[in-house]
C-alpha positions as CSV (number, residue, x, y, z in Angstrom):
1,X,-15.3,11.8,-4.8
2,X,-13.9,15.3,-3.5
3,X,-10.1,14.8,-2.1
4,X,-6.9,16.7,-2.9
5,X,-4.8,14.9,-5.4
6,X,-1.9,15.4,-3.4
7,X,-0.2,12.4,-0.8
8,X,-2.1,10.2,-3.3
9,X,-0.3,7.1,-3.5
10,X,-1.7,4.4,-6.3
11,X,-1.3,1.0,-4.8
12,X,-2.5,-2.5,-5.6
13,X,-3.9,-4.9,-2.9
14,X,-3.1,-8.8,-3.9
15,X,-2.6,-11.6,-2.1
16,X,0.1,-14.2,-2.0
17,X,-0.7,-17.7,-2.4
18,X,-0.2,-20.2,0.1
19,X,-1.2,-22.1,3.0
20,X,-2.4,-18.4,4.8
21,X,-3.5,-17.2,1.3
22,X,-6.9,-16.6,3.1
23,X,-5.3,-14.9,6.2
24,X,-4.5,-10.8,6.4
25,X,-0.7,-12.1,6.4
26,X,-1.1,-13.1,2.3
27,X,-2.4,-9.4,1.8
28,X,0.1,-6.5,0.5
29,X,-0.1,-3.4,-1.0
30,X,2.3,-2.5,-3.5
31,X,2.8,0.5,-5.0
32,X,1.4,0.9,-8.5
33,X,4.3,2.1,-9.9
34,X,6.7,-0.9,-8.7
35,X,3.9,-3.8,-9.1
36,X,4.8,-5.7,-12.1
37,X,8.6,-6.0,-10.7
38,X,7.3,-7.2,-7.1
39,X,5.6,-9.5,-9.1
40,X,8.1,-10.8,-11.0
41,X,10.3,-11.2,-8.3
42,X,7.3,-13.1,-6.5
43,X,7.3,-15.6,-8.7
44,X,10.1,-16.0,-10.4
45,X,12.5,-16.2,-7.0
46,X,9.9,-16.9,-4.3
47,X,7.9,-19.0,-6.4
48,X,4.3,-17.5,-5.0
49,X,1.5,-16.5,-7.1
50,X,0.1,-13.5,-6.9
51,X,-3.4,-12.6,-6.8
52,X,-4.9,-8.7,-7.9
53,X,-7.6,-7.4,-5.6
54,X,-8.0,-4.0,-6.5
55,X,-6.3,-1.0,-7.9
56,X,-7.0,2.7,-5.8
57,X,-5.1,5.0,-3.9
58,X,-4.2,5.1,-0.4
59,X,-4.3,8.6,1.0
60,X,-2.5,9.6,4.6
61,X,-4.7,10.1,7.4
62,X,-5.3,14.1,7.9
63,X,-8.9,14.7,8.2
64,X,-8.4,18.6,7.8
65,X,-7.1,17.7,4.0
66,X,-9.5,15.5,2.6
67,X,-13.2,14.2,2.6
68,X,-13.5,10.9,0.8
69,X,-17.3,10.7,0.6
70,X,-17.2,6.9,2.0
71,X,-18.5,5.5,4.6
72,X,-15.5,4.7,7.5
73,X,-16.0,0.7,7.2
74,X,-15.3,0.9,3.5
75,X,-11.7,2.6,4.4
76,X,-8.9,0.1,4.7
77,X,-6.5,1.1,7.9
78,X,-3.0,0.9,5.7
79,X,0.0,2.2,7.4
80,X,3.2,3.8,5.0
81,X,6.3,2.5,6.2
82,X,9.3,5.1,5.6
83,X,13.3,4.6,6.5
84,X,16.5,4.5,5.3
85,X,19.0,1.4,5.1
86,X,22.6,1.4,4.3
87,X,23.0,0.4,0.7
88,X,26.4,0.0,-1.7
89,X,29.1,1.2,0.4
90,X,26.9,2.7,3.2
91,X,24.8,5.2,1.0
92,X,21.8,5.4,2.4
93,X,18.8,3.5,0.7
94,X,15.1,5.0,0.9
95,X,12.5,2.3,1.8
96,X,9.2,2.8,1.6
97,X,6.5,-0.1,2.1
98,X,2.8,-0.6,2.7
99,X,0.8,-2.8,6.1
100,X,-2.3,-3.6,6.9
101,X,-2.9,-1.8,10.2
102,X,-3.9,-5.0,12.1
103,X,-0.4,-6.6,10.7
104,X,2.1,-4.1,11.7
105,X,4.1,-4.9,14.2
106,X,4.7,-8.7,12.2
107,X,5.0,-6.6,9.2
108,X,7.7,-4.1,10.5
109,X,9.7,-7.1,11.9
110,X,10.0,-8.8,8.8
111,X,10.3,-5.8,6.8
112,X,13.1,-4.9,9.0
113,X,14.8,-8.4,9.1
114,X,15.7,-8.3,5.5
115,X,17.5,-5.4,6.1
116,X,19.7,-7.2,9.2
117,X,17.0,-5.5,12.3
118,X,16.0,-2.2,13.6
119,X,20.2,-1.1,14.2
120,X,20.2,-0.9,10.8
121,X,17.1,1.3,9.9
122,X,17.6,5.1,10.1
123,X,15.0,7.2,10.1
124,X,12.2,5.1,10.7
125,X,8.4,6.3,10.2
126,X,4.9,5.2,10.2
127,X,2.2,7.4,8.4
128,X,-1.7,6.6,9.4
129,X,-3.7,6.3,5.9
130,X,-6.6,4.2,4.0
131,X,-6.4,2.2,1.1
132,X,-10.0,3.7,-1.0
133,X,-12.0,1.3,-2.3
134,X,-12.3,2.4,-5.9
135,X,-16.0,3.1,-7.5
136,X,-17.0,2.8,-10.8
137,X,-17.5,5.6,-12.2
138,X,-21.4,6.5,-13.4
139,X,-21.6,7.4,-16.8
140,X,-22.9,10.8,-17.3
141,X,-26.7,11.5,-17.7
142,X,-28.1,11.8,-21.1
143,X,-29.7,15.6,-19.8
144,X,-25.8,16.7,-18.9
145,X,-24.3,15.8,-22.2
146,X,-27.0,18.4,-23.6
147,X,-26.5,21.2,-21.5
């Protein structure tokens, strides 16, 4: 796979549990990096099981930057979701969330209800991308480990 390395975001794709467990509502995509506390919170205060898909990377769309090598039905539309919220004493908060392109506009309303609606938000942006399926990776040919 030939793609820079750079606006590579590691995210997970799970599901929620739940009467729409099979629906594209249950899916998320959470940032690698913040996973196991999203998941946490979940369950622990939510009380919803979560369910791992996959592990990859979702890279923003910009077809002069990158060439995935896959096929366009194995992309995943995924939209990032970037704004700011007033936080303790009116500092403002960075956001940043993940949505399945066919679930924004339900997505950014809820995302934006937590946060008392869109008077709130500051700064509010929507960046095209794909959630890439991972590959396995082939091991390397007995000839190459020769050479």
């Amino acid at each position: 796979m030939r793609m820079a390395t750079r606006g590579l975001i590691p995210l997970v794709r799970c599901r929620l549990d739940g009467p729409d467990a099979g629906l594209v509502s249950a899916l998320r995509y959470v940032p690698l990096a913040e996973f196991e506390l999203w998941k946490h919170l979940m369950e622990t205060r939510h009380h919803r099981h979560v369910e791992v898909e996959a592990v990859s990377v979702w890279i923003p769309e910009d077809p002069a930057r990158w060439n995935s090598g896959f096929e366009a039905e194995e992309l995943e539309p995924v939209l990032r979701v970037r704004l700011e919220v007033p936080g303790p004493l009116g500092v403002p908060t960075p956001v940043e969330r993940y949505f399945p392109a066919e679930t924004y506009p339900q997505a950014q309303e809820a995302l934006l209800s937590h946060y008392g609606g869109l008077s709130n938000a500051r700064r509010l942006v929507a960046t095209p991308g794909y959630f890439v399926p991972a590959r396995p990776r082939r091991a390397p040919s007995p000839v190459s480990l020769l050479a």
